[in-house]
Structure formats: structure tokens, C-alpha cells
BATOR-349216 format. One record per residue (C-alpha): residue number from 0; residue in three letters; z, x, y. Coordinates in Angstrom, 3 decimals, decimal comma, m for minus. Example, Ala and Ser with C-alpha at 12.3 -4.5 7.8 and 13.67 -1.06 7.14 Angstrom:
BEGIN
{nr 0 rest ALA pz 7,800 px 12,300 py m4,500} $
{nr 1 rest SER pz 7,140 px 13,670 py m1,060} $
END
This chain:
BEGIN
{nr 0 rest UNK pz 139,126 px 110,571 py 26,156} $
{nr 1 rest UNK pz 141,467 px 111,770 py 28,870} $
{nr 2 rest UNK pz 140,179 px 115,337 py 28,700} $
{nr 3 rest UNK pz 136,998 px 113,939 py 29,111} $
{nr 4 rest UNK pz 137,918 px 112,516 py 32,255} $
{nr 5 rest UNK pz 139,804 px 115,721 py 33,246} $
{nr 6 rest UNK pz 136,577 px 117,779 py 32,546} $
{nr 7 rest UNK pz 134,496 px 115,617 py 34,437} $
{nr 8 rest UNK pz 136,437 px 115,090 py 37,705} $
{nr 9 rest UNK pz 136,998 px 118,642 py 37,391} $
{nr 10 rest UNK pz 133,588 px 119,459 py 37,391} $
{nr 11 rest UNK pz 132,937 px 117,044 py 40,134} $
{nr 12 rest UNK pz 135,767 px 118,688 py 42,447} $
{nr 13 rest UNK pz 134,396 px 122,072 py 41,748} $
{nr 14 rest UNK pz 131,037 px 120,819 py 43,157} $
{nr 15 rest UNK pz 132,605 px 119,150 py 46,004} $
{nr 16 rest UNK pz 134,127 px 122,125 py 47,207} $
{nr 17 rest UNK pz 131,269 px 124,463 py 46,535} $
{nr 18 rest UNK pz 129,076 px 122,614 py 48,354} $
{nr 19 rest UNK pz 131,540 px 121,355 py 51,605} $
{nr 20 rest UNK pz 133,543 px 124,183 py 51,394} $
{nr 21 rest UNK pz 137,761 px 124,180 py 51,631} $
{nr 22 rest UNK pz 138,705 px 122,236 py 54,805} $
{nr 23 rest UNK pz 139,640 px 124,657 py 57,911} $
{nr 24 rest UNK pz 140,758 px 124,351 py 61,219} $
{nr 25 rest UNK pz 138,779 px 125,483 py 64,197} $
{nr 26 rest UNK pz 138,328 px 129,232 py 65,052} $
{nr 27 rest UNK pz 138,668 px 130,035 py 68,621} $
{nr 28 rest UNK pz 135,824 px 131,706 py 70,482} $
{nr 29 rest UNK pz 135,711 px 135,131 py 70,031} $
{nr 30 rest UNK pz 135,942 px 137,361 py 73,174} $
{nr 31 rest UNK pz 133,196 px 139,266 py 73,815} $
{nr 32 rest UNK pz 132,748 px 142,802 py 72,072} $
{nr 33 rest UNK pz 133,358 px 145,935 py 74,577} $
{nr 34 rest UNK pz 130,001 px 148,081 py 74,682} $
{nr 35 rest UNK pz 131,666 px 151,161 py 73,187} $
{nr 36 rest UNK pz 131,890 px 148,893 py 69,695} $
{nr 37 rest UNK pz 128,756 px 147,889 py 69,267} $
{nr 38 rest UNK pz 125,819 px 149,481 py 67,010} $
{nr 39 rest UNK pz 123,607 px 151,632 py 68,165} $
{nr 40 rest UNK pz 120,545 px 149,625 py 69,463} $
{nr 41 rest UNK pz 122,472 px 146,331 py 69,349} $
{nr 42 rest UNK pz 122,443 px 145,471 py 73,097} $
{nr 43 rest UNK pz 121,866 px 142,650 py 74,242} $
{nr 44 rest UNK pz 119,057 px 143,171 py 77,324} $
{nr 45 rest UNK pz 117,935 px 141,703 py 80,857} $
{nr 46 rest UNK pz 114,316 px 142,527 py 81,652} $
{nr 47 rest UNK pz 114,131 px 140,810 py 84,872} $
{nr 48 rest UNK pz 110,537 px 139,320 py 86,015} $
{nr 49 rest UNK pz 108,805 px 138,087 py 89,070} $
{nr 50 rest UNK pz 107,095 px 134,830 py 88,091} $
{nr 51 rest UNK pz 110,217 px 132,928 py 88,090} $
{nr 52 rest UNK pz 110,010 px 132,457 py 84,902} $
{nr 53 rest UNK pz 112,592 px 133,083 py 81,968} $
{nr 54 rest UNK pz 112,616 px 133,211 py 78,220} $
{nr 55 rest UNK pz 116,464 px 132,969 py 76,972} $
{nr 56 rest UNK pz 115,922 px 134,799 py 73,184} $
{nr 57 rest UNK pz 118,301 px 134,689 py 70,423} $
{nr 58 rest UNK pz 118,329 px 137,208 py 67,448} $
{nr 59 rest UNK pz 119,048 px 136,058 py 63,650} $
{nr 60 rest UNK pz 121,580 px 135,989 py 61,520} $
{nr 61 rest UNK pz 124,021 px 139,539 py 60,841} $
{nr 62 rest UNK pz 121,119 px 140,604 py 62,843} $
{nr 63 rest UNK pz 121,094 px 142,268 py 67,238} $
{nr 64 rest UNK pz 119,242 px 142,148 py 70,105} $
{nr 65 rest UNK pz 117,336 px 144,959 py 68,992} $
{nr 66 rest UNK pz 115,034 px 142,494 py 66,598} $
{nr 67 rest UNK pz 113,866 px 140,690 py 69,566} $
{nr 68 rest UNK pz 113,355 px 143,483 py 71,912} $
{nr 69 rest UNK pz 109,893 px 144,131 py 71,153} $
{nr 70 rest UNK pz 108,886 px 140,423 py 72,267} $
{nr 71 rest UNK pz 111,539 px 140,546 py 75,081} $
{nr 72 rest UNK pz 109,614 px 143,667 py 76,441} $
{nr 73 rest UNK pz 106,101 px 142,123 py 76,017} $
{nr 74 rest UNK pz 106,987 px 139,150 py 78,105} $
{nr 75 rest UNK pz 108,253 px 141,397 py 80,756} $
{nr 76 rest UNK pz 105,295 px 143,139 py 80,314} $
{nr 77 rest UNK pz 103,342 px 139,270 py 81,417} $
{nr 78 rest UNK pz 105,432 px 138,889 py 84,582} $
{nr 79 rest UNK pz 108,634 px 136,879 py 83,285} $
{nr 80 rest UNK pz 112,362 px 137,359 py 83,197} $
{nr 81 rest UNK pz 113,336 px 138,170 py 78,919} $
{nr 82 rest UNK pz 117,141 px 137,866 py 78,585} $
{nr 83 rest UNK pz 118,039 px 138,874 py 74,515} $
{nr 84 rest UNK pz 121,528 px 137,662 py 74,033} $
{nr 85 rest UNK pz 123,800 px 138,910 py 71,621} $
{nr 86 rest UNK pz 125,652 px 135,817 py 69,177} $
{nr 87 rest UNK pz 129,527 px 136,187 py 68,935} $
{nr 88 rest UNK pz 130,193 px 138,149 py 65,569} $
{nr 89 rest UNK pz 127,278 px 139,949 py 65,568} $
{nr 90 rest UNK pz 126,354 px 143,764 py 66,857} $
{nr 91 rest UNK pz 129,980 px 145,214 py 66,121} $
{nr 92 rest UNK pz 131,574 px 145,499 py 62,500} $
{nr 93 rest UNK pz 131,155 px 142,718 py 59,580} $
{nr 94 rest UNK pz 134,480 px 141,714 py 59,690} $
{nr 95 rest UNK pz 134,247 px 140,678 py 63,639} $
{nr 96 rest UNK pz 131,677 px 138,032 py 61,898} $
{nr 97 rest UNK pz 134,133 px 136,711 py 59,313} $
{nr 98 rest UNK pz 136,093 px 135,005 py 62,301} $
{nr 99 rest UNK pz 132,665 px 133,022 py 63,591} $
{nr 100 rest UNK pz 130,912 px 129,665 py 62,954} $
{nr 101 rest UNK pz 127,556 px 128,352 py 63,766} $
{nr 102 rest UNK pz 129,803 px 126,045 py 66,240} $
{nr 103 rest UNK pz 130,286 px 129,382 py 67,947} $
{nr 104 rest UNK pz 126,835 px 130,335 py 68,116} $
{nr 105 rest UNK pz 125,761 px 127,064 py 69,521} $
{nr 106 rest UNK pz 128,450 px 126,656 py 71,785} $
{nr 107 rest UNK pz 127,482 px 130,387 py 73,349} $
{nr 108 rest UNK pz 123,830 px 129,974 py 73,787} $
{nr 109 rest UNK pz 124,102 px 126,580 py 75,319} $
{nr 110 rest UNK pz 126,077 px 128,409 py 77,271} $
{nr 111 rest UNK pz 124,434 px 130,739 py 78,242} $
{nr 112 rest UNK pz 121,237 px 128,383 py 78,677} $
{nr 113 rest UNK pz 122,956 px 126,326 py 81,265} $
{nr 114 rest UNK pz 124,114 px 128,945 py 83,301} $
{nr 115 rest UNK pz 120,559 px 130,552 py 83,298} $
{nr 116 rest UNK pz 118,588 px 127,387 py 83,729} $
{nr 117 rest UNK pz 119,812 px 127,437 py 87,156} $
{nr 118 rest UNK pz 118,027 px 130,791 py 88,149} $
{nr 119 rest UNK pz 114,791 px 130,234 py 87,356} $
{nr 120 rest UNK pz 111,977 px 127,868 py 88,171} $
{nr 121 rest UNK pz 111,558 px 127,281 py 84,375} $
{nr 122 rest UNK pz 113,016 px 129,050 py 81,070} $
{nr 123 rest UNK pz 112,112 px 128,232 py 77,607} $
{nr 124 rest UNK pz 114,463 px 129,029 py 74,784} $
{nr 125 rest UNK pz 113,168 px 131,488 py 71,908} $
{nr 126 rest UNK pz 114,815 px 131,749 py 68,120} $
{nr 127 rest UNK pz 114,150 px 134,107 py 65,302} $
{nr 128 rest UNK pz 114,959 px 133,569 py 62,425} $
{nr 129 rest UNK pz 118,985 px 131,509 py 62,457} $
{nr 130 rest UNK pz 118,159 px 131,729 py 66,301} $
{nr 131 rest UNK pz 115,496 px 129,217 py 66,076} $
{nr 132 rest UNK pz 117,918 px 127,271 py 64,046} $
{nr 133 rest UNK pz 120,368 px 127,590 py 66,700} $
{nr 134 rest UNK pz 117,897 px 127,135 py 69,644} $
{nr 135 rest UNK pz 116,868 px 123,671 py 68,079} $
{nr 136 rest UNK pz 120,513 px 122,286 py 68,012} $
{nr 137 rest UNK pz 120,644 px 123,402 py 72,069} $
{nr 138 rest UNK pz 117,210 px 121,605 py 73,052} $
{nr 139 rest UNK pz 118,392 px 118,364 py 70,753} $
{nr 140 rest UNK pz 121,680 px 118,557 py 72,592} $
{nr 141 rest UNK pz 120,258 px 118,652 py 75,814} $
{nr 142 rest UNK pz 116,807 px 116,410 py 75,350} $
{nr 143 rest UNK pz 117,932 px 113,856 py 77,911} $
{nr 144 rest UNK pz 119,500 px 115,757 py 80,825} $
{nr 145 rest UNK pz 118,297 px 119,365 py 81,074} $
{nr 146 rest UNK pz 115,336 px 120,127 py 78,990} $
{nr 147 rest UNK pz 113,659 px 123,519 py 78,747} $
{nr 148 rest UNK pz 110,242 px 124,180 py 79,637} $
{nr 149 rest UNK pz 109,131 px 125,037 py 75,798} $
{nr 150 rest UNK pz 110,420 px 125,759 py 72,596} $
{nr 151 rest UNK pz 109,653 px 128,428 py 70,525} $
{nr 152 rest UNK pz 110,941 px 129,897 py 66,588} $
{nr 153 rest UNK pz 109,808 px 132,491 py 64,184} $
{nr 154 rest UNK pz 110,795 px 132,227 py 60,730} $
{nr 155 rest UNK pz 113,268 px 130,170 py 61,123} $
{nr 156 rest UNK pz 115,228 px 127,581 py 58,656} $
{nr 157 rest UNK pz 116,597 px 124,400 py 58,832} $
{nr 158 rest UNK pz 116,880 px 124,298 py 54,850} $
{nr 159 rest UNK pz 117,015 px 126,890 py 52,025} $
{nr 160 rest UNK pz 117,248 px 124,761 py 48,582} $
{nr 161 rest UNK pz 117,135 px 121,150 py 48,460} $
{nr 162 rest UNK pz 114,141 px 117,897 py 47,857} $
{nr 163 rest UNK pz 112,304 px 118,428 py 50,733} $
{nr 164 rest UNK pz 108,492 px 117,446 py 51,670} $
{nr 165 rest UNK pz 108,024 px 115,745 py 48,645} $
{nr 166 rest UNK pz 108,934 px 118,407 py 46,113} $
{nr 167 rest UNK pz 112,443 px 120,495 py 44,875} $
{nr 168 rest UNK pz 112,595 px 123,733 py 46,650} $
{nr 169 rest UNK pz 115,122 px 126,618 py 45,911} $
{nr 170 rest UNK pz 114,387 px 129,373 py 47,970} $
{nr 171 rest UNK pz 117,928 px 131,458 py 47,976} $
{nr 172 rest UNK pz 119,585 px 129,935 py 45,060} $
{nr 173 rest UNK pz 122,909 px 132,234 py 46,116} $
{nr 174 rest UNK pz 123,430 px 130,192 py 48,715} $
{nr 175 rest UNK pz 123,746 px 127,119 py 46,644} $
{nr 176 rest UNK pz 127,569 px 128,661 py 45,504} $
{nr 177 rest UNK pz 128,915 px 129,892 py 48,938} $
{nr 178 rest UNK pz 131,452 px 127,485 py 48,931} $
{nr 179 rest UNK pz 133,250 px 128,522 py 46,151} $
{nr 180 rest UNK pz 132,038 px 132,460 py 46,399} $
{nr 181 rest UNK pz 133,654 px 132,388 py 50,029} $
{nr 182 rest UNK pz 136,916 px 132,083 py 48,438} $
{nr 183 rest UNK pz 136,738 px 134,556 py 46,050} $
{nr 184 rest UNK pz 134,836 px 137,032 py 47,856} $
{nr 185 rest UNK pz 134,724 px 136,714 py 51,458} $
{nr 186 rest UNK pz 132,552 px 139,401 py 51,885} $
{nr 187 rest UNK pz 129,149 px 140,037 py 49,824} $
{nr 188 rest UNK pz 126,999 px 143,637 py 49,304} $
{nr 189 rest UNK pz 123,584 px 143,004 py 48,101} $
{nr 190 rest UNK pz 120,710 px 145,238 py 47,998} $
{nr 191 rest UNK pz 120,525 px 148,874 py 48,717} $
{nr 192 rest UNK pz 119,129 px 151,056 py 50,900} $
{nr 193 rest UNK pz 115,567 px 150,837 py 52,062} $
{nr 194 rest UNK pz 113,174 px 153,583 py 52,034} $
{nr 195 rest UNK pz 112,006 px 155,484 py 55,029} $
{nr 196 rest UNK pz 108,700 px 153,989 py 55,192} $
{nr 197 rest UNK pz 109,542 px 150,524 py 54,453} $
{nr 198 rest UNK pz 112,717 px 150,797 py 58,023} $
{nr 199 rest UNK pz 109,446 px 152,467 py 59,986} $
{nr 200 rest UNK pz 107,223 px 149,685 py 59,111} $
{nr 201 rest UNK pz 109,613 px 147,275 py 60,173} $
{nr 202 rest UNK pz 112,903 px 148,119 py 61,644} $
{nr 203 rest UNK pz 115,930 px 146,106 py 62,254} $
{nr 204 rest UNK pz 119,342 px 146,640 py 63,196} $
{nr 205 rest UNK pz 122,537 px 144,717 py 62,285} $
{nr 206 rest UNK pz 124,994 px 143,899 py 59,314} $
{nr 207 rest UNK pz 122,957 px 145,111 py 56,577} $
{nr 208 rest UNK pz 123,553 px 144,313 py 52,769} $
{nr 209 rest UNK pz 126,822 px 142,948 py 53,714} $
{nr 210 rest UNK pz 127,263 px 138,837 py 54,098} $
{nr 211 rest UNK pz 130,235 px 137,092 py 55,358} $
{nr 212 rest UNK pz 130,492 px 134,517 py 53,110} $
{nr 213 rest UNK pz 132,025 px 132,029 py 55,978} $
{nr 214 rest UNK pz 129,807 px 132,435 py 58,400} $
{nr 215 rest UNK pz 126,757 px 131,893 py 56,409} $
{nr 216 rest UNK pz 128,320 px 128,770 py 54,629} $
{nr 217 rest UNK pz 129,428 px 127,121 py 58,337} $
{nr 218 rest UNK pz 125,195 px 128,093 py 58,392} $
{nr 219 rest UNK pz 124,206 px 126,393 py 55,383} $
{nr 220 rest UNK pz 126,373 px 123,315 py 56,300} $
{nr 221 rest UNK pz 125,253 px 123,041 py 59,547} $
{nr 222 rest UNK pz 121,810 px 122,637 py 59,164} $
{nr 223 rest UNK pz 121,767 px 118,653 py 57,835} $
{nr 224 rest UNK pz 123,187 px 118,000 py 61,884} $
{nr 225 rest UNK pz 119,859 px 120,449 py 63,342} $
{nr 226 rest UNK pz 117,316 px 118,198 py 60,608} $
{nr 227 rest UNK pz 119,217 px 114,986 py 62,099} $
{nr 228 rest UNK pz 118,532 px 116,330 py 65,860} $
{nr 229 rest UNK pz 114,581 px 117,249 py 65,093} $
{nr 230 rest UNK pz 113,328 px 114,317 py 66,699} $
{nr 231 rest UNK pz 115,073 px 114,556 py 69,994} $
{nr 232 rest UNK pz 112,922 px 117,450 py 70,488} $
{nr 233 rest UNK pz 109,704 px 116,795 py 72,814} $
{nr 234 rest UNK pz 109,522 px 119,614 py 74,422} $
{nr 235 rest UNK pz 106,157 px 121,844 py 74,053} $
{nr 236 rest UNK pz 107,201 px 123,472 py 70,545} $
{nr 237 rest UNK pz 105,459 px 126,781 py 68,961} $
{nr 238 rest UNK pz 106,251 px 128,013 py 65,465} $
{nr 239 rest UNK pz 105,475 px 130,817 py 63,845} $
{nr 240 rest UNK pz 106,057 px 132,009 py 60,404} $
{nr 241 rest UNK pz 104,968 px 134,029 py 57,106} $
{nr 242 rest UNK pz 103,731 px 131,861 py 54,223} $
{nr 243 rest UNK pz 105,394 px 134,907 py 51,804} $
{nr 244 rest UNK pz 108,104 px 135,055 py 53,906} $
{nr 245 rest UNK pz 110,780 px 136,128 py 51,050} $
{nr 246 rest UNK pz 114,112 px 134,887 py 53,398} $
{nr 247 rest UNK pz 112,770 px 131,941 py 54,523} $
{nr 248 rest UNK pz 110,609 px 129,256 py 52,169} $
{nr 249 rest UNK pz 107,872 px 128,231 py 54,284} $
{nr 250 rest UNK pz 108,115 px 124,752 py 53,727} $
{nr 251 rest UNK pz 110,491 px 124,852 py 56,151} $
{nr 252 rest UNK pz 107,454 px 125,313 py 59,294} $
{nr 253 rest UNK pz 105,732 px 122,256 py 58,101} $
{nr 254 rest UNK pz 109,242 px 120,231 py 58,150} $
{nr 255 rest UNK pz 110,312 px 121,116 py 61,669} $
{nr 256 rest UNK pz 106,128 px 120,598 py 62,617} $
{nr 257 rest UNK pz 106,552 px 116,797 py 61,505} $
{nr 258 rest UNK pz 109,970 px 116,188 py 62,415} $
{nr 259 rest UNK pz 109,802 px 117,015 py 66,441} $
{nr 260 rest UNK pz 108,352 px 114,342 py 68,863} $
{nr 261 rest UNK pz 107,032 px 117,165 py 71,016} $
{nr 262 rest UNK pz 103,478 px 115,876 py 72,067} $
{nr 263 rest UNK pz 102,482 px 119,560 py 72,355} $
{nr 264 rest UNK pz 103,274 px 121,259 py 69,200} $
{nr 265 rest UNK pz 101,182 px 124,458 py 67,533} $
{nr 266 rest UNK pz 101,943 px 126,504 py 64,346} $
{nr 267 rest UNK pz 100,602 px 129,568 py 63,042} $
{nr 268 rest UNK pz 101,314 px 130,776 py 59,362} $
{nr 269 rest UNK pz 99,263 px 133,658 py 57,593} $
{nr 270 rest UNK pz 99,859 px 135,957 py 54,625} $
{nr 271 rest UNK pz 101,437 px 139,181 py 55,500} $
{nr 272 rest UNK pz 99,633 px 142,382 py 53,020} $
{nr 273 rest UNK pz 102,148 px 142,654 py 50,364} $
{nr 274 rest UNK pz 104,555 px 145,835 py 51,430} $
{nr 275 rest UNK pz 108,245 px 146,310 py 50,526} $
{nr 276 rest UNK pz 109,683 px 144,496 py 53,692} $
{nr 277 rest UNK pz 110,689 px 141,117 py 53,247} $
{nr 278 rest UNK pz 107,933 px 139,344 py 55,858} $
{nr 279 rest UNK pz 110,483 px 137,682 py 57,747} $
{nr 280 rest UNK pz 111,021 px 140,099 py 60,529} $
{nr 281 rest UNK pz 107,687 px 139,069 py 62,539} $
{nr 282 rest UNK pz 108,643 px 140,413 py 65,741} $
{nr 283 rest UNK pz 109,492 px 144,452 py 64,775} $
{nr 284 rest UNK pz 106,821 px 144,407 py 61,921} $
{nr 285 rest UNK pz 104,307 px 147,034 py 63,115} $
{nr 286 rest UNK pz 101,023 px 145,249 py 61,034} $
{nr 287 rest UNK pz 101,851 px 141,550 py 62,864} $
{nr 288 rest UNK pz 104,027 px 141,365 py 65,626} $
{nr 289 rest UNK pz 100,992 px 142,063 py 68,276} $
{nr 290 rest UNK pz 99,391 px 139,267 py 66,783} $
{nr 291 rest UNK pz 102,767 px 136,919 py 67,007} $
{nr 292 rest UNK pz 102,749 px 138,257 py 70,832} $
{nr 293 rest UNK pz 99,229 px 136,824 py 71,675} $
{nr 294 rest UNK pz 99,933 px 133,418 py 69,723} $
{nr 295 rest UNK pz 103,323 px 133,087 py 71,938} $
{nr 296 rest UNK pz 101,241 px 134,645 py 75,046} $
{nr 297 rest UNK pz 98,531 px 131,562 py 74,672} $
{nr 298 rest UNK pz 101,400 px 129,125 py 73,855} $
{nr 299 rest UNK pz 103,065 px 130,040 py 76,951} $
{nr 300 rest UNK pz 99,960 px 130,117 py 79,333} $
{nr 301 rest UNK pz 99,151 px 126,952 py 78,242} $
{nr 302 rest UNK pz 102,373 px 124,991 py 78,575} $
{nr 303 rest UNK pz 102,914 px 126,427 py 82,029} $
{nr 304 rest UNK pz 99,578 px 125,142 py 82,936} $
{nr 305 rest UNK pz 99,871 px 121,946 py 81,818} $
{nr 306 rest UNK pz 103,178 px 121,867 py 83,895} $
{nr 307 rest UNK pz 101,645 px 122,906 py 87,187} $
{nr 308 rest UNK pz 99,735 px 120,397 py 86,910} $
{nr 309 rest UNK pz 102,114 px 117,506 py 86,225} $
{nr 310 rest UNK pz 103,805 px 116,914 py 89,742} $
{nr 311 rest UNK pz 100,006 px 115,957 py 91,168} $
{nr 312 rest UNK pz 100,461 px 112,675 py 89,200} $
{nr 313 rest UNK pz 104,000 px 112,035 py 90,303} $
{nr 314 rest UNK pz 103,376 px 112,019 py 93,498} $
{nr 315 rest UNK pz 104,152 px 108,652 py 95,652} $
{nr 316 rest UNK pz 101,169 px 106,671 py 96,150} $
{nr 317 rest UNK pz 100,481 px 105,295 py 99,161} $
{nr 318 rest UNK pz 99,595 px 101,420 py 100,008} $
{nr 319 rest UNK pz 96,028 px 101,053 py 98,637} $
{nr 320 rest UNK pz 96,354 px 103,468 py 95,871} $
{nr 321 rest UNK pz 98,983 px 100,691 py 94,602} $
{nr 322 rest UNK pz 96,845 px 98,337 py 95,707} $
{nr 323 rest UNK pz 93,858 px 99,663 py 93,428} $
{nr 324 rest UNK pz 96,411 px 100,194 py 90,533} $
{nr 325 rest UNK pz 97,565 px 96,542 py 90,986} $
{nr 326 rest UNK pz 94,098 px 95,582 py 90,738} $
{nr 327 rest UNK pz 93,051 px 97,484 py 87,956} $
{nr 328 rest UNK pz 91,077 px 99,621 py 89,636} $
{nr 329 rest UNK pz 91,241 px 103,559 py 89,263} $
{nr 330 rest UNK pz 89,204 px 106,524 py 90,963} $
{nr 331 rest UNK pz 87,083 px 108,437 py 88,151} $
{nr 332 rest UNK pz 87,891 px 111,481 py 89,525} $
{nr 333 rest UNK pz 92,081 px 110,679 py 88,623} $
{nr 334 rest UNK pz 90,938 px 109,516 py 85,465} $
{nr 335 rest UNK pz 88,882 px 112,772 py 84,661} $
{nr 336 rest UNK pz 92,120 px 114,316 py 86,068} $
{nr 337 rest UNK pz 94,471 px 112,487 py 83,741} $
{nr 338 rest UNK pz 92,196 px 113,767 py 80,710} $
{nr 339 rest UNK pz 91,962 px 117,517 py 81,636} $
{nr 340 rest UNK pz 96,236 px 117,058 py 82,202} $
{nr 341 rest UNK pz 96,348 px 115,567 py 78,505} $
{nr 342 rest UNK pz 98,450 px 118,006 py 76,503} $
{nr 343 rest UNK pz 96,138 px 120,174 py 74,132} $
{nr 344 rest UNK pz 97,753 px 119,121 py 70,346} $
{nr 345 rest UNK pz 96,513 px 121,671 py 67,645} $
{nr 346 rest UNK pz 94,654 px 124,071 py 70,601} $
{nr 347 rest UNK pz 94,446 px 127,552 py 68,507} $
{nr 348 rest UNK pz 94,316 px 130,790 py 69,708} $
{nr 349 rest UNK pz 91,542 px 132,654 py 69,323} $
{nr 350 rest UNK pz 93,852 px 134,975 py 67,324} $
{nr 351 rest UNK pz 94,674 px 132,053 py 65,213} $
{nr 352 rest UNK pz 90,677 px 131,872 py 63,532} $
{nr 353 rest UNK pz 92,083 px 133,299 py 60,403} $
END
């Protein structure tokens, strides 16, 4: 009978530990990387714009700037300030990555999102991938004091396996055993290397086939806190993602869809052709990304419109404009106003017929 008890607390330990992981103490912030370390093509970039308006962009995880780019370029291309950062850990050699956390990550862009705020007459924040993860803790964080202008993720997580919309979804089932793999094995090589035509078709530049298994745990675990902070988000929010996205299960689009209180919220998801990429790198995929660009380009348009229009209704009234709002009496022309201001829910582009 004892043994039996032995066995099972033992079990139960093991699965304690595998899912919360040994405890640790805080890392300090790692100092940024020189340039002459980084990989080639993993710069982080400033394509400054004239409309006064920014886009702060963050790439995914073991991923670079250099996955973004293409988006950062096209908004420069529309008049607006792109700014692709690069995450602490990332860009230089695997190792630098074992030292971060997704505290770290967080803790940079917001960062870096305050400081920039400033600048500009508006900025939205923009994730791929663990960068939309990341972006949705910094809008939660800052819902009541210094909101952006719009929200905006591709393929990005907030689960991988777990009960979620009503049904049991395991999506990476390696990442169910990081907690005790980490200790073991630190660092992970999975995969090999990709053929020619598959890196043309879609290209990307970081950490590749190589996972630090401590950074992606402090990932996994922090994602219950960015679920929790969902509805604190009202911001305009856009999401875009792959239904056969083979990183990323797509329940996770219609999760973060339901779980933000943004009044203005629009989603596109289609079926990528079946190739040998894994349909989760929307933004340097040569058969989709111009079609993510004009979904974000009529997201964008239409959020700053709405906003241009916003300060005519928060104007001060005068004295009979109170007094005909005391009353109960309004001016059909305010009201037809007040509809044509109404935020747009479910608008589609005309990209998004299919």
C-alpha cells in the first residue's frame, strides 16, 4: 500500500513540475546585442513616414525583424512610420535566448511602446506570430491609461494544447513536456534543412531547428495571464491567420475573436494551397502575404477614419445644444452623424469575398 502511495505522489510531482516547471529566480534584462553579432538580415528597422502615423511591429518566436519587413515596408509604402523591433534573445546565437523570458519580451516592447507613443499622432501595435501574443499582454496592460490606436496579430497563439472552445485540442503535443525536457535538455534540434524552393517560397530568418527549452516554457506558461487579460482589450482589433496553419491550431483566432471587448473587431482565415512551408509565416509567404497587406491596409483605413471622426462629438456643447439634449430633443443631421461614426463590426474587405 505504501508503494502505492509512493507511485502515485510520484507521478503527481512529476506532472507538477512538467507542467510549472522547477522554481527560478528572475533573469536580469539582457543588454542589447552589438550589430556585428547579429544574423544576417536580423535587423531590427525604422522606416520613417509622414502621416504621423506609426505601427510598432514585433517578430515571433526564435524568429528577426526580417519576418516582418515585408509588411513594415508596405506600410511605409502607405505613408506611415514602420518600426520592426528586435525581442531580447533573439537575432544573435541560441544560447543568448536561453537567458530570456516572455517577462523580458513584454517588459521590452512596452517599452519600447511608451517611448514611441509619444512621437506620433497615433501608433498601433502589430504581432506575428508570439508577437501578437506579446502585443496583447502590452494593450491589456495599458487598456486604461495609454491605449493604442488598433491592434493587430497574425498567427498568433494564446494556447497550443488544452479544452478550449468547447472541444480538446493538442496542436504541439511537445510542448506539453517542456517542463521536464528543459531540465534534461536545455536545448532542442528538430527538423532539418528545408529545400531551396520551399526557403524561396517563404523565407525567414532566425534560430532555426534549435529551441531553448526555457524560453519557450516561460512561453507556454505565460499565456493563461494573456487569456486572463483578453477582455481588457477594446481597442479596434484585426486578426489574421491560416486555417492549416501547422504551428499554430486555428482555434486559437476564434478564441482571441470572442474574448476581446473591442467594438471593432475583423478576422480573416483562408486555406493556404498545400506546399511544404508550414502556413504560419503569412507575412514573407510569396502566394499570401499581398493579400494579408490589403486586409491590414482596409483595417487600418478604416480605424483611422472612424477616429477622425470621433473628436466632432466630443466637442463642448454650447447652452441650447444642452438645452435640446436636456429636453430630449436632437438635430437629425447629429443623429445621421452618430450612425455613419458607428464602428463598422464584421466590415470585409473586398479581398476578404473568399
Amino acid at each position: 500500500m505504501v508503494w502505492i502511495w509512493f507511485a502515485f505522489f510520484g507521478i503527481v510531482g512529476l506532472l507538477l513540475i512538467n507542467h510549472f516547471g522547477l522554481p527560478e529566480e528572475p533573469l536580469p534584462m539582457p543588454a542589447a546585442p552589438e550589430q556585428t553579432s547579429l544574423i544576417e538580415n536580423a535587423q531590427p528597422y525604422r522606416y520613417e513616414g509622414s502621416s504621423g502615423v506609426a505601427f510598432l511591429i514585433c517578430h515571433g518566436y526564435g524568429g528577426s525583424p526580417f519576418n516582418t519587413r515585408p509588411l513594415g515596408k508596405y506600410l511605409h509604402s502607405l505613408g506611415h512610420t514602420a518600426i520592426g523591433v528586435l525581442l531580447p534573445g533573439h537575432g544573435t546565437d541560441i544560447k543568448d535566448m536561453q537567458q530570456t523570458r516572455f517577462y523580458h519580451w513584454e517588459e521590452y516592447l512596452e517599452r519600447r511602446y511608451l517611448k514611441e507613443r509619444s512621437r506620433y499622432r497615433q501608433i498601433f501595435l502589430v504581432g506575428f506570430s508570439m508577437g501578437g501574443t506579446v502585443s496583447l499582454r502590452v494593450a491589456a496592460k495599458n487598456a486604461d491609461s495609454f491605449r493604442p490606436a488598433g491592434l493587430i496579430t497574425i498567427s498568433s497563439p494564446v494556447f497550443f494544447n488544452g479544452f478550449y472552445n468547447g472541444k480538446l485540442i493538442i496542436h504541439q503535443y511537445t510542448l506539453m513536456f517542456t517542463g521536464l525536457l528543459k531540465i534534461f535538455k536545455p536545448l532542442l534540434t528538430v527538423g532539418g534543412k528545408r529545400p531551396v524552393s520551399t526557403e524561396k517560397l517563404n523565407p525567414w530568418v532566425g534560430y532555426r531547428y534549435t529551441y531553448a527549452l526555457d524560453a519557450l516554457h516561460s512561453f507556454k506558461r505565460a499565456m493563461p495571464l494573456v487569456r486572463k487579460g483578453l477582455p481588457r482589450v477594446t481597442v479596434p482589433y484585426c486578426s489574421i491567420m491560416a486555417a492549416n496553419d501547422r504551428t499554430v491550431s486555428a482555434e486559437n483566432q476564434a478564441y482571441i475573436y470572442n474574448n476581446v471587448n473591442s467594438r471593432e473587431k475583423r478576422a480573416l482565415m483562408f486555406i493556404l494551397p498545400p506546399d511544404m512551408t508550414s502556413m504560419h509565416s503569412l507575412l514573407t509567404h510569396k502566394r499570401v502575404n499581398q493579400r494579408v497587406f490589403r486586409y491590414i491596409h482596409s483595417f487600418i483605413e478604416d480605424t483611422l477614419h472612424d477616429q477622425r471622426r470621433a473628436p466632432q462629438f466630443q466637442q463642448k456643447r454650447g447652452f441650447w445644444s444642452q438645452l435640446r439634449g436636456w429636453l430630449g430633443v436632437g438635430s437629425r443631421r447629429g443623429e445621421r452623424d452618430l450612425l455613419q461614426a458607428r464602428p463598422r463590426l464584421g466590415r470585409r474587405s473586398p479581398d476578404a469575398k473568399s
